[in-house]
N, CA, C and O atoms as a GROMACS GRO file, in nm:
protein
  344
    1UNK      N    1   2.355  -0.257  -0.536
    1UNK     CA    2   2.220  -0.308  -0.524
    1UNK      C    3   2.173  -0.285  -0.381
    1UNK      O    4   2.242  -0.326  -0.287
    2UNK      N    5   2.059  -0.223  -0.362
    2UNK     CA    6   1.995  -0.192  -0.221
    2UNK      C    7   1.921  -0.297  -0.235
    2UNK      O    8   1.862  -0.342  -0.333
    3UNK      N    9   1.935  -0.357  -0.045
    3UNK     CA   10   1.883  -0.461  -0.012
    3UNK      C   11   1.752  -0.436   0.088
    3UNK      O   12   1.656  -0.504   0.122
    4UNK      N   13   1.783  -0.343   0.108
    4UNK     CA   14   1.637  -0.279   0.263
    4UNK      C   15   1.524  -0.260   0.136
    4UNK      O   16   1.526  -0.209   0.024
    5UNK      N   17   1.459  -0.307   0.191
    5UNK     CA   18   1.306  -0.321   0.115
    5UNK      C   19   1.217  -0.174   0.166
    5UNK      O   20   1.217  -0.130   0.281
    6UNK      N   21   1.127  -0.098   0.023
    6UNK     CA   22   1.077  -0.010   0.084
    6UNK      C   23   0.962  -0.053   0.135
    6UNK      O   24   0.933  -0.166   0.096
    7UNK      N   25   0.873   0.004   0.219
    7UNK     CA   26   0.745  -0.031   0.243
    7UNK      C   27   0.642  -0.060   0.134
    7UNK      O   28   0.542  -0.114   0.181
    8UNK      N   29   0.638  -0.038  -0.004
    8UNK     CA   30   0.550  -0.070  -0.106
    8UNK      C   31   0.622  -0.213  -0.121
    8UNK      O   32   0.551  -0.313  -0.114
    9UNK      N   33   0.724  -0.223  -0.135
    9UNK     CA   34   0.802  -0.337  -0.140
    9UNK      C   35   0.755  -0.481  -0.017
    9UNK      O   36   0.747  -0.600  -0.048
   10UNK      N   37   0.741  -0.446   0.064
   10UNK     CA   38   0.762  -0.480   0.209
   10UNK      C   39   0.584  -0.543   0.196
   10UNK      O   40   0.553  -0.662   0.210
   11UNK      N   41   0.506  -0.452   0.173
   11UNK     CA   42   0.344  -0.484   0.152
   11UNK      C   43   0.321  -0.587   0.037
   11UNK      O   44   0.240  -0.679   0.034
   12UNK      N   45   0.412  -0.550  -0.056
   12UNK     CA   46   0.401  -0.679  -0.202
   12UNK      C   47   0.433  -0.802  -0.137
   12UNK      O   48   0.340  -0.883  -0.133
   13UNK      N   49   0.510  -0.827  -0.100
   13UNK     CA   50   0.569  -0.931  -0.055
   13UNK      C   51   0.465  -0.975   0.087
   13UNK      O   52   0.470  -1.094   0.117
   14UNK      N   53   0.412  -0.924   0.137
   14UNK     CA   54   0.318  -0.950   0.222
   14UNK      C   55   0.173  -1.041   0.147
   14UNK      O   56   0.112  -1.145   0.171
   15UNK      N   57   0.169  -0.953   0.069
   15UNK     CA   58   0.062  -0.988  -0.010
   15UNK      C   59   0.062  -1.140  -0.110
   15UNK      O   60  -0.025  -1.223  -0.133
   16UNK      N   61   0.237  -1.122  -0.161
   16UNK     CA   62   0.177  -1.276  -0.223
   16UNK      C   63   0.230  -1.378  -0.119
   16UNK      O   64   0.265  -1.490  -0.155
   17UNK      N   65   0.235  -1.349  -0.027
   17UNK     CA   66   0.282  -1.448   0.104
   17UNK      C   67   0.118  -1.454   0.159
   17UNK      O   68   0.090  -1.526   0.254
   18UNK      N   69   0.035  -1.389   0.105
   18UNK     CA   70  -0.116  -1.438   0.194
   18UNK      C   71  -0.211  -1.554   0.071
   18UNK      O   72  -0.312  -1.621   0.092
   19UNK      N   73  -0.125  -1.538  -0.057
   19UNK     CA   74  -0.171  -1.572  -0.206
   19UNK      C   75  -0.184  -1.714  -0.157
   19UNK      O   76  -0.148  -1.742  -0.042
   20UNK      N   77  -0.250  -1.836  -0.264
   20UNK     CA   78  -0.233  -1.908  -0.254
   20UNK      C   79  -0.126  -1.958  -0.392
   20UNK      O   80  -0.097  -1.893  -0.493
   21UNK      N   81  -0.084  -2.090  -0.355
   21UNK     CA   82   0.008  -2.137  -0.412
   21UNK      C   83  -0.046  -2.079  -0.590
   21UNK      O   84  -0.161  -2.069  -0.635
   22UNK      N   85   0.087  -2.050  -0.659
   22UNK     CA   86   0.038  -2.007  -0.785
   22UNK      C   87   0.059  -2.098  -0.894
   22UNK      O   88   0.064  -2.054  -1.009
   23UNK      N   89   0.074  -2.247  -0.862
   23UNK     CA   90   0.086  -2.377  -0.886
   23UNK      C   91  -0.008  -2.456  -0.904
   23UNK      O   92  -0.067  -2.475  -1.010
   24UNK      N   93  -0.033  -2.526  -0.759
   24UNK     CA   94  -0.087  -2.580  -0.687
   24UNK      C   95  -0.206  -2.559  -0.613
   24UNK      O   96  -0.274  -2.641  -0.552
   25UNK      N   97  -0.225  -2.398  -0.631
   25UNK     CA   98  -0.353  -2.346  -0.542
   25UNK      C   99  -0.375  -2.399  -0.380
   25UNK      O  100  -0.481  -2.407  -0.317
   26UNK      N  101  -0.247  -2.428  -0.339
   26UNK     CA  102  -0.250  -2.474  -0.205
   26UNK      C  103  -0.318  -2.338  -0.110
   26UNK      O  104  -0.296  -2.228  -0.158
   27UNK      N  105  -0.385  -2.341   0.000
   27UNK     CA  106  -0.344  -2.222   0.082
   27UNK      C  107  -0.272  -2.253   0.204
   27UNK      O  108  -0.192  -2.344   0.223
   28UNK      N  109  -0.309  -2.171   0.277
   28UNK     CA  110  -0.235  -2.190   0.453
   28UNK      C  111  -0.117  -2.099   0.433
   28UNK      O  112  -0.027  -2.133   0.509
   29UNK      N  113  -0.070  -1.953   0.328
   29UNK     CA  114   0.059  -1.917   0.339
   29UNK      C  115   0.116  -1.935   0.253
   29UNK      O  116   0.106  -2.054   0.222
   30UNK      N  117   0.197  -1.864   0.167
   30UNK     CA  118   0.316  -1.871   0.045
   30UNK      C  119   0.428  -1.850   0.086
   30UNK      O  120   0.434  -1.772   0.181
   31UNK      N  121   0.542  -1.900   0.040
   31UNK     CA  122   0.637  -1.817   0.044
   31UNK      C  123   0.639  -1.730  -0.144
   31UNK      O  124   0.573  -1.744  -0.248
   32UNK      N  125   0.779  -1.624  -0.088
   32UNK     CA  126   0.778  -1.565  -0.201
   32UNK      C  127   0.900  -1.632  -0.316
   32UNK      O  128   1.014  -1.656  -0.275
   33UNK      N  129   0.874  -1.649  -0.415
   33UNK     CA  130   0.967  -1.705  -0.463
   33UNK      C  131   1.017  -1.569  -0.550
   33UNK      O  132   0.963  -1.475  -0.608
   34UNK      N  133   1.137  -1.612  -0.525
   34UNK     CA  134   1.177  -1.444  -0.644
   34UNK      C  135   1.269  -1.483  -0.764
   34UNK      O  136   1.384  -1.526  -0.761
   35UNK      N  137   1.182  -1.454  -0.878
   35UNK     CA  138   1.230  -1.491  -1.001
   35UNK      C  139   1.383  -1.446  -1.061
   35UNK      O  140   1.459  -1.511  -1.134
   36UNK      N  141   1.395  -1.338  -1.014
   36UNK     CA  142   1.493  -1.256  -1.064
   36UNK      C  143   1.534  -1.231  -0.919
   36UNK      O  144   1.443  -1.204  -0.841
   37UNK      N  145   1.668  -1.236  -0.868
   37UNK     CA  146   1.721  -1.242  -0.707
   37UNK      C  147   1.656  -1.103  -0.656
   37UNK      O  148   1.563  -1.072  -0.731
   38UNK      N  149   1.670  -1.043  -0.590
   38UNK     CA  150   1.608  -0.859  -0.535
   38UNK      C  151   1.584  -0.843  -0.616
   38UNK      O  152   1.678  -0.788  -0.673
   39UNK      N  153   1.461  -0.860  -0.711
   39UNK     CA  154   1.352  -0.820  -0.804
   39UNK      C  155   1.201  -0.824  -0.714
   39UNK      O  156   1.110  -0.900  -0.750
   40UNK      N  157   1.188  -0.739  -0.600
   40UNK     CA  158   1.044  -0.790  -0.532
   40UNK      C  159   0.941  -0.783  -0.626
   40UNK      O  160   0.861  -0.873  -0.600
   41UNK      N  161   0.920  -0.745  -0.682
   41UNK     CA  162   0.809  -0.710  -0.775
   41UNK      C  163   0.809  -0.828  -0.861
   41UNK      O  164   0.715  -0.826  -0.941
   42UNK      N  165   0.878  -0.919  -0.869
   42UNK     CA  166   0.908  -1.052  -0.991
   42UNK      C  167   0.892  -1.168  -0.880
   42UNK      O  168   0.982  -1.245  -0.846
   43UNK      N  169   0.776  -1.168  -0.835
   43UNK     CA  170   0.771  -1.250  -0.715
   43UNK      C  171   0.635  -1.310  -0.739
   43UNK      O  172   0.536  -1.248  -0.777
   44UNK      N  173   0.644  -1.482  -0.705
   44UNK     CA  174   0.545  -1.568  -0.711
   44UNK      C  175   0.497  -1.634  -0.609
   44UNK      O  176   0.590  -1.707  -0.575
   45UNK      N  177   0.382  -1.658  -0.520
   45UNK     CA  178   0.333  -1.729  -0.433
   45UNK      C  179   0.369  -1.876  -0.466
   45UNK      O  180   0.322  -1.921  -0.570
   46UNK      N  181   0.457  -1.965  -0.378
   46UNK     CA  182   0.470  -2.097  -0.366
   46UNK      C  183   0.441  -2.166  -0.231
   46UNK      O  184   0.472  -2.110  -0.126
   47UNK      N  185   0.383  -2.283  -0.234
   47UNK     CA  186   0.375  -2.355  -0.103
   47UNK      C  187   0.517  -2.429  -0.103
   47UNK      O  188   0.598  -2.448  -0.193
   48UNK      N  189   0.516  -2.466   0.042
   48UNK     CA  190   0.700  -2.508   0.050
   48UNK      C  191   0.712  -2.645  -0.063
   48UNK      O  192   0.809  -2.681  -0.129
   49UNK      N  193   0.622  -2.683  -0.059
   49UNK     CA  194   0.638  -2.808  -0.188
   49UNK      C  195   0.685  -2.782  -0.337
   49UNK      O  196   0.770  -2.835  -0.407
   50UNK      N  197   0.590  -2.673  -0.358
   50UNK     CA  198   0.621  -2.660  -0.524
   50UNK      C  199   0.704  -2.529  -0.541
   50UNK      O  200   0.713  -2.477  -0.652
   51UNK      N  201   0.785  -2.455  -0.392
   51UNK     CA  202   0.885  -2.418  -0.408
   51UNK      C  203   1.077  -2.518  -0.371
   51UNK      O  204   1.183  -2.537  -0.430
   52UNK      N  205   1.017  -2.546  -0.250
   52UNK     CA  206   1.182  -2.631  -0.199
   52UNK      C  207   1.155  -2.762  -0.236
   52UNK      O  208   1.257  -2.823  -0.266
   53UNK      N  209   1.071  -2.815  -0.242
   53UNK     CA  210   1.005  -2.957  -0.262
   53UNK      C  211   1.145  -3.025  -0.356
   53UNK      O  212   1.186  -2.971  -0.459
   54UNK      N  213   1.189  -3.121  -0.312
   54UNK     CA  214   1.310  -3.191  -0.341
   54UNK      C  215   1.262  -3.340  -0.491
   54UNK      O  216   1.338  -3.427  -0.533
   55UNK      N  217   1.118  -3.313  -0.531
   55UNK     CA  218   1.076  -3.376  -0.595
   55UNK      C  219   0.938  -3.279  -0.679
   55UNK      O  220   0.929  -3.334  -0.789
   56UNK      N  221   0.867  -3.203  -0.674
   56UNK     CA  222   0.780  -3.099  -0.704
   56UNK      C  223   0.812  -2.988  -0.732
   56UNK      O  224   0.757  -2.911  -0.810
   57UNK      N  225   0.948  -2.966  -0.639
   57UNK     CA  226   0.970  -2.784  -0.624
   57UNK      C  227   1.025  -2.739  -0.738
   57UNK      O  228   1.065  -2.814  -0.828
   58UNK      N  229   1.029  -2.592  -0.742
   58UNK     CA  230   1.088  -2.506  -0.857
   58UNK      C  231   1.275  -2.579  -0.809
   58UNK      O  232   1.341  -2.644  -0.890
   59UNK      N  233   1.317  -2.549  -0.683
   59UNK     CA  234   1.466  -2.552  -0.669
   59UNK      C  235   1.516  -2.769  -0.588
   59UNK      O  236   1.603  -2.812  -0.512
   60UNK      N  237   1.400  -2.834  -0.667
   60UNK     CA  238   1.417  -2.963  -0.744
   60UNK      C  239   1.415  -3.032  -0.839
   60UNK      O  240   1.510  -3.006  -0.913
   61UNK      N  241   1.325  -3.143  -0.892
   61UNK     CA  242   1.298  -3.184  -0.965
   61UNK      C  243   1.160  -3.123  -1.030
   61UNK      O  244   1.138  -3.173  -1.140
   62UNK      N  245   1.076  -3.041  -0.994
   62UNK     CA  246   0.979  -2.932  -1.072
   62UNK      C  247   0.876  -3.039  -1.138
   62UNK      O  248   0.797  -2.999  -1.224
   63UNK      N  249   0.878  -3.163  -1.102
   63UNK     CA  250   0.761  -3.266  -1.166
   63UNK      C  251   0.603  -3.211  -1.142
   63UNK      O  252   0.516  -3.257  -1.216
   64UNK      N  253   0.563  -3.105  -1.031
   64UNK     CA  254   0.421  -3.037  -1.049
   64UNK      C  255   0.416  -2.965  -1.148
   64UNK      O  256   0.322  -2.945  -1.224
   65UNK      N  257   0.579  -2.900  -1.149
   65UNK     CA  258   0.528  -2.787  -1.259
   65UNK      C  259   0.539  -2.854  -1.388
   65UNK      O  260   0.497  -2.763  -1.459
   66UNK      N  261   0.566  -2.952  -1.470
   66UNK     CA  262   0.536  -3.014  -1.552
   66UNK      C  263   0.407  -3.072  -1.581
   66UNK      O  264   0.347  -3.067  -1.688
   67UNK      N  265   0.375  -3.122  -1.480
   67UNK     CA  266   0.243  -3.155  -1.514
   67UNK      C  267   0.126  -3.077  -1.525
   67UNK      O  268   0.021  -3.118  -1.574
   68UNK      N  269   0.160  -2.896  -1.451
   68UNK     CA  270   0.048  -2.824  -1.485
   68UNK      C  271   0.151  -2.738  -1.619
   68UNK      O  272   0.132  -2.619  -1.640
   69UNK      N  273   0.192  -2.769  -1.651
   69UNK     CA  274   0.328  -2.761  -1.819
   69UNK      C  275   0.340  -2.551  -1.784
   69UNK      O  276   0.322  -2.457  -1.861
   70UNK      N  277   0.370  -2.554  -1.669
   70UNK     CA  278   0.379  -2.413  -1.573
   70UNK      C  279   0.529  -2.384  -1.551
   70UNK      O  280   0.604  -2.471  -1.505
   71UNK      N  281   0.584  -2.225  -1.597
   71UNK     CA  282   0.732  -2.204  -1.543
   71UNK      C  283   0.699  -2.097  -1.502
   71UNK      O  284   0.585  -2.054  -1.521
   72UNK      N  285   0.807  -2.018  -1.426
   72UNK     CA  286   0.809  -1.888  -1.394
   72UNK      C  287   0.702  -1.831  -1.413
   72UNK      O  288   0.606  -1.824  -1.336
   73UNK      N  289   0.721  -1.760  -1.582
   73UNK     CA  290   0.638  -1.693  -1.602
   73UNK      C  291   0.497  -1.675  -1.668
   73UNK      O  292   0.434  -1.583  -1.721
   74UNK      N  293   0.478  -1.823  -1.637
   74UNK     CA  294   0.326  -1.866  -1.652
   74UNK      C  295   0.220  -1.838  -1.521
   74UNK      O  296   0.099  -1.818  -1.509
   75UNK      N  297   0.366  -1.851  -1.407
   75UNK     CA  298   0.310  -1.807  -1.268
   75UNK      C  299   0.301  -1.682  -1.231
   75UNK      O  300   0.208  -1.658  -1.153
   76UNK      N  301   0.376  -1.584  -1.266
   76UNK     CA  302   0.396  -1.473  -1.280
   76UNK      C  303   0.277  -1.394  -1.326
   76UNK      O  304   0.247  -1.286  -1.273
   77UNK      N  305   0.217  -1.441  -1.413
   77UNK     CA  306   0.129  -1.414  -1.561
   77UNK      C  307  -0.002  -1.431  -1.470
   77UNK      O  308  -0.099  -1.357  -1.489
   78UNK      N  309  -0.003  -1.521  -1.381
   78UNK     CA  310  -0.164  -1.583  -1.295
   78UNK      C  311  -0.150  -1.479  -1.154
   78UNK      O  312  -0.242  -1.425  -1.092
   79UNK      N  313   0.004  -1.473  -1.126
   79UNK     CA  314  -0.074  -1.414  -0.974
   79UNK      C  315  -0.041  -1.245  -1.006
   79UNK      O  316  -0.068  -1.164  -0.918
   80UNK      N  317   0.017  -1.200  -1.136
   80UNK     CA  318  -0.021  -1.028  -1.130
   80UNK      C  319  -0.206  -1.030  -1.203
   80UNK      O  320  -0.273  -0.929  -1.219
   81UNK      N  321  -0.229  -1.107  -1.221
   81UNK     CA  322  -0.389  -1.114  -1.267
   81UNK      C  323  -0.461  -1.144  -1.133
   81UNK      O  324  -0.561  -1.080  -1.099
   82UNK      N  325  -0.410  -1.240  -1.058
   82UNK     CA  326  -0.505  -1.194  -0.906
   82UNK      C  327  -0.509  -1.094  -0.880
   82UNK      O  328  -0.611  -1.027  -0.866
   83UNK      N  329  -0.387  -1.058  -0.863
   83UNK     CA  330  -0.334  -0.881  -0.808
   83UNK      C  331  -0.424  -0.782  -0.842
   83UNK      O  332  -0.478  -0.699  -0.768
   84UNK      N  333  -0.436  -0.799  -0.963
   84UNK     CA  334  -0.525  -0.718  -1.047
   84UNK      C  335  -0.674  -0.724  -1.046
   84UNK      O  336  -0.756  -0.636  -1.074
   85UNK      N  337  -0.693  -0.859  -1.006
   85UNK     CA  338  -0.860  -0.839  -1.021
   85UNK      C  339  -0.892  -0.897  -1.084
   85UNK      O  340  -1.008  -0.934  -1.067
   86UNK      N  341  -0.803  -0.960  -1.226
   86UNK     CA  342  -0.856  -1.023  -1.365
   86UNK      C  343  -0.918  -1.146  -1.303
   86UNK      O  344  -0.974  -1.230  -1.374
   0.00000   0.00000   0.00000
């Protein structure tokens, strides 16, 4: 598995790091959450809450994403449709 990111790679990941939260619609910055480990392209804009969030986050208790009844690839599904334009 190659780990050096190419530059199309490198720009994706730029890009949903400018996204807003794909949750929460937070802005100020995403991180990238990566669905699939070195899958850049399988990557979702999270704010540090409704990613690390120890009570909200995907890698906690995920109680936002329940209440918007949102997983992976419901997020997935919203920010390649920003991407896109839809």
């Amino acid at each position: 598995m190659q780990n050096k990111l190419s530059a199309k790679e490198r720009k994706h990941l730029e890009r949903i790091k400018e996204m807003r939260c794909a949750v929460c619609e937070a802005s100020g910055g995403s991180e990238a959450h990566h669905i699939r480990q070195h899958s850049q392209y399988l990557c979702i804009p999270l704010c540090a809450d409704c990613h690390r969030g120890s009570i909200n986050g995907w890698h906690g208790q995920r109680r936002i994403w329940n209440v918007y009844k949102m997983d992976e690839l419901d997020a997935l599904n919203d920010t390649i449709r920003k991407i896109l334009g839809g």
